[in-house]
N, C-alpha and C positions, 0 to 999 in steps of 0.2 A: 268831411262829413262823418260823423260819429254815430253806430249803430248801437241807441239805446233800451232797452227793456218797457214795455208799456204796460202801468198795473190793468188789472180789467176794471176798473172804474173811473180811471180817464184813456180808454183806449178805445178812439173813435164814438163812431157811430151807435157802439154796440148799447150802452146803457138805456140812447134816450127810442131804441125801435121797439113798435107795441107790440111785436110778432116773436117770439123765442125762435121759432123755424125759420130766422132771419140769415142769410150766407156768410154771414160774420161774428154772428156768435166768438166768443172767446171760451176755449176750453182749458179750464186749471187742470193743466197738467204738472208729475211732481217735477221738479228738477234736474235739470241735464238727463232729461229724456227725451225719447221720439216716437211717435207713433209708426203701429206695423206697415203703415201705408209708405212713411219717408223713409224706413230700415229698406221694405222693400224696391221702395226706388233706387235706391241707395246702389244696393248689392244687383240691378239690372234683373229684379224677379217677378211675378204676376202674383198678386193676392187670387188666389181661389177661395181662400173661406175666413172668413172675420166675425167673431161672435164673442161678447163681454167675457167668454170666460177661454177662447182658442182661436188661431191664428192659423191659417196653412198660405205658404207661398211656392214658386215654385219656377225652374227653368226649364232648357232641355234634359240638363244631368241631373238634377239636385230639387231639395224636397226642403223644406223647412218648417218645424214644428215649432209654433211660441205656446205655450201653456201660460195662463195669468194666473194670478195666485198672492198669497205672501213668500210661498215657497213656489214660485212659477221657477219654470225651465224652458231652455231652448233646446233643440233637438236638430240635428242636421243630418240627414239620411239614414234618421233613427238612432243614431249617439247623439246623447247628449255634450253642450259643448258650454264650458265656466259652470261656476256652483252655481246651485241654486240661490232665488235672490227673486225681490219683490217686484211681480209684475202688474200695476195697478190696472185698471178698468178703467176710464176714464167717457160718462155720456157714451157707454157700448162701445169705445175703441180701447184696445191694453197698443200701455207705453210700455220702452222697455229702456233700461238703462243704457245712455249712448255707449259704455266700454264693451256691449257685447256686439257692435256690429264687428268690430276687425275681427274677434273671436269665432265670428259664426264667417266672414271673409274665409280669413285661413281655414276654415273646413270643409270648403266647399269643393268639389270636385273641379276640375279644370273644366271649359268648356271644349276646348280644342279650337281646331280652325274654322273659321265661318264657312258654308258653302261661295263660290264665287256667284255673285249675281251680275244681271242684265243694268248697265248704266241706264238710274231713274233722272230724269227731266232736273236741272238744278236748280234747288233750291234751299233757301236760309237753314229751313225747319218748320214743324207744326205749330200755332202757340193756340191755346184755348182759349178764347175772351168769353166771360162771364160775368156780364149785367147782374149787379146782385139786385135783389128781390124781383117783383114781378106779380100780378096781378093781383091774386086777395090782399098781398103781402107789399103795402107803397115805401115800405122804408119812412127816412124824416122826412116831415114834412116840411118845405120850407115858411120863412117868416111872411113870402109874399103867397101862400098857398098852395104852391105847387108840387107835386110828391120825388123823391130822391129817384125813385125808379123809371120815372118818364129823361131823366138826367142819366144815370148810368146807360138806359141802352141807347139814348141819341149820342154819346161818344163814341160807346162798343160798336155801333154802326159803322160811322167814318172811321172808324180806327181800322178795323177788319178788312174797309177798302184801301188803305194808305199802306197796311201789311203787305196784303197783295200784290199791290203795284210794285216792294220792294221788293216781292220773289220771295215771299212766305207764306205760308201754306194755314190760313186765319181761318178757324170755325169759332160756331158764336154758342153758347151753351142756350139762349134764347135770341130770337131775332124779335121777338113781337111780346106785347102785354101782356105774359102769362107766366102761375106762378109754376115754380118747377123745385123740389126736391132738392135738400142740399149735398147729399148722398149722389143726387146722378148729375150735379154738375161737375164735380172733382169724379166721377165714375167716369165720364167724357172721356175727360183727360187722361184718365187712366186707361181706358180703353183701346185708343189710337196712340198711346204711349209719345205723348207729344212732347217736344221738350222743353216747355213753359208753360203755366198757369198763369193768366190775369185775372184777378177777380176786378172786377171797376166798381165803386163807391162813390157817395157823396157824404161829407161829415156833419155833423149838430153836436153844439156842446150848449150849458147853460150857460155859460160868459158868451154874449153876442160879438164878443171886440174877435174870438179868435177867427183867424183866418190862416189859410196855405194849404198845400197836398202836404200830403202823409204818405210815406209807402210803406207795407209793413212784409215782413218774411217773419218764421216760423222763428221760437224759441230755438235755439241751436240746432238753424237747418244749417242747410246745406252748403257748402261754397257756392256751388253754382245758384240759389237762388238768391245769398246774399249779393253776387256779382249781378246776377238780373236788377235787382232789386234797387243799387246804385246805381248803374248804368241808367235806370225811368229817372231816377233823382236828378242827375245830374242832366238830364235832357230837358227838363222840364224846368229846373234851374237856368237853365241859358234859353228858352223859350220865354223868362221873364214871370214867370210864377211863384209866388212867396215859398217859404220851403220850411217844413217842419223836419226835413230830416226823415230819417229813414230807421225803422224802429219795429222791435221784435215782437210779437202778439203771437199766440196759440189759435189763431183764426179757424173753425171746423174747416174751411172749404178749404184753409191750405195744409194743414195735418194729414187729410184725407186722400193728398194726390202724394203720386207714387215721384213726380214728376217734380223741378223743380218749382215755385210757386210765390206768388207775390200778390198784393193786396195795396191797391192803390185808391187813398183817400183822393179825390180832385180840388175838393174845397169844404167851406163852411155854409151849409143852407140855414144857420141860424146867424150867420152874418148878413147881415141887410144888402150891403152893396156887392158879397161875394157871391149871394143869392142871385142877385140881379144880373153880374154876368154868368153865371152857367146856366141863366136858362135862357142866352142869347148862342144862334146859332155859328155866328163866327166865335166866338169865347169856345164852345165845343170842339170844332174844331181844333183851334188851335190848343189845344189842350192834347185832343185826339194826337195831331201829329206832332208832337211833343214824347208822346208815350212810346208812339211807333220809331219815333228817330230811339228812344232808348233801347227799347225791343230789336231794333235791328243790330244795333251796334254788341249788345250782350251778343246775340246770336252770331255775329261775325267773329269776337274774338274767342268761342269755342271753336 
């Protein structure tokens, strides 16, 4: 399975939805960058303040300053740390060039030893599933008339329940027909510091013949969500679902989480008979646990 690059004009959903405040949006960001949100996961820190032109993150020990700019700077407990060097703005989020995470790494203060805690109930880990779109906002519409969003949260449903039962800790960013923010569904995740993001989709292209899932992770994330990321593929491939491979897009809602993050297309709604099963309740399903067998198995070999 081969992780390829998705331009924004064939990538997914996003061209043919009527809504720009769509969950999938594609953000042209420049190259071999990362957003403050994946720096900050990265490095185990909390975004406190994010603004087109400044950045603050932070730990127990340690403070982090991004400046954007042409001549932006990072700052690490008030030293600066590498030259200065172009931090774009990008739709109100500043990227920052991937060579200054280790640089802002090495400068960080040590944290020391964790306190000892009280042994918590076991389990896998958090994941956040997030139905994209959702009430003003239907997504595509399929060829048999039915909207993408009554499809994402009838899987995000069973799916949340099949996590569960593995001994994972599944919230939903929506459970019900409404629309929500694309800021506070990757805020979720960030929030409860989860350690996965699903975003759930359904695709439409104008060639009616294509069909299969699609999974996507961020322009040069992370290991761990490329590993998520194959791990859905390849479960979903032996569930007997066609397969487009697994392929890299600038997606806002997965930029945006601090957390690993992944973006799974299910199928084609402008394919006639692909349309036809995902709006059958066994076909969700079995899609659903498809995803979960993936989801669970990423989360066992961290």
């Amino acid at each position: 399975m081969v992780l390829v690059a998705a331009a924004a004009a064939e990538a997914g959903c996003n061209g043919r939805k009527s809504l720009h405040m769509a969950g999938n949006e594609i953000v042209s960001a420049p190259p071999e960058t990362i957003s403050i949100y994946q720096l900050a996961g990265r490095l185990d820190m909390d975004v406190v303040e994010s603004t087109p032109a400044r950045a603050t993150f932070q730990d127990s020990r340690n403070q982090v300053l991004i400046f954007g700019g042409v001549n932006g700077r990072a700052y690490v407990n008030g030293s600066p740390v590498g030259e200065s060097t172009e931090i774009a703005s990008v739709r109100g989020m500043l990227f920052v060039p991937a060579w200054l995470e280790p640089r802002i790494r090495q400068a960080l203060r040590p944290r020391g030893i964790p306190p000892v805690r009280e042994p918590e109930p076991a389990l896998l880990g958090c994941v956040v599933l997030d139905p994209g779109h959702g009430g003003k906002d239907p997504g595509a519409i399929s060829v048999l008339g039915f909207s993408e969003k009554s499809v994402n949260l009838s899987v995000a449903l069973v799916l949340a329940e099949k996590l569960k039962e593995g001994g994972v800790d599944a919230r939903l960013t929506r459970q019900t027909d409404r629309f929500i923010e694309l800021e506070d569904r990757a805020e979720l995740a960030n929030r409860c510091r989860a350690d996965l993001l699903v975003s759930i989709h359904s695709d439409s292209a104008a060639n009616r013949s294509a069909s299969g899932f699609t999974v996507y992770v961020p322009a040069w994330s992370s290991a761990a969500s490329r590993s998520a990321g194959f791990a859905i593929a390849r479960a979903m491939s032996r569930a007997g679902v066609a397969s487009r491979g697994v392929r890299a897009a600038n997606y806002r809602v997965l930029v945006r989480a601090t957390c690993p993050a992944v973006l799974v297309e299910l199928g084609y709604l402008s394919n006639h008979h692909e349309a036809g099963r995902l709006c059958e309740e066994d076909y969700q399903r079995r899609l659903a646990a498809a995803v979960a067998e993936g989801i669970v198995a990423y989360l066992k070999q961290k």
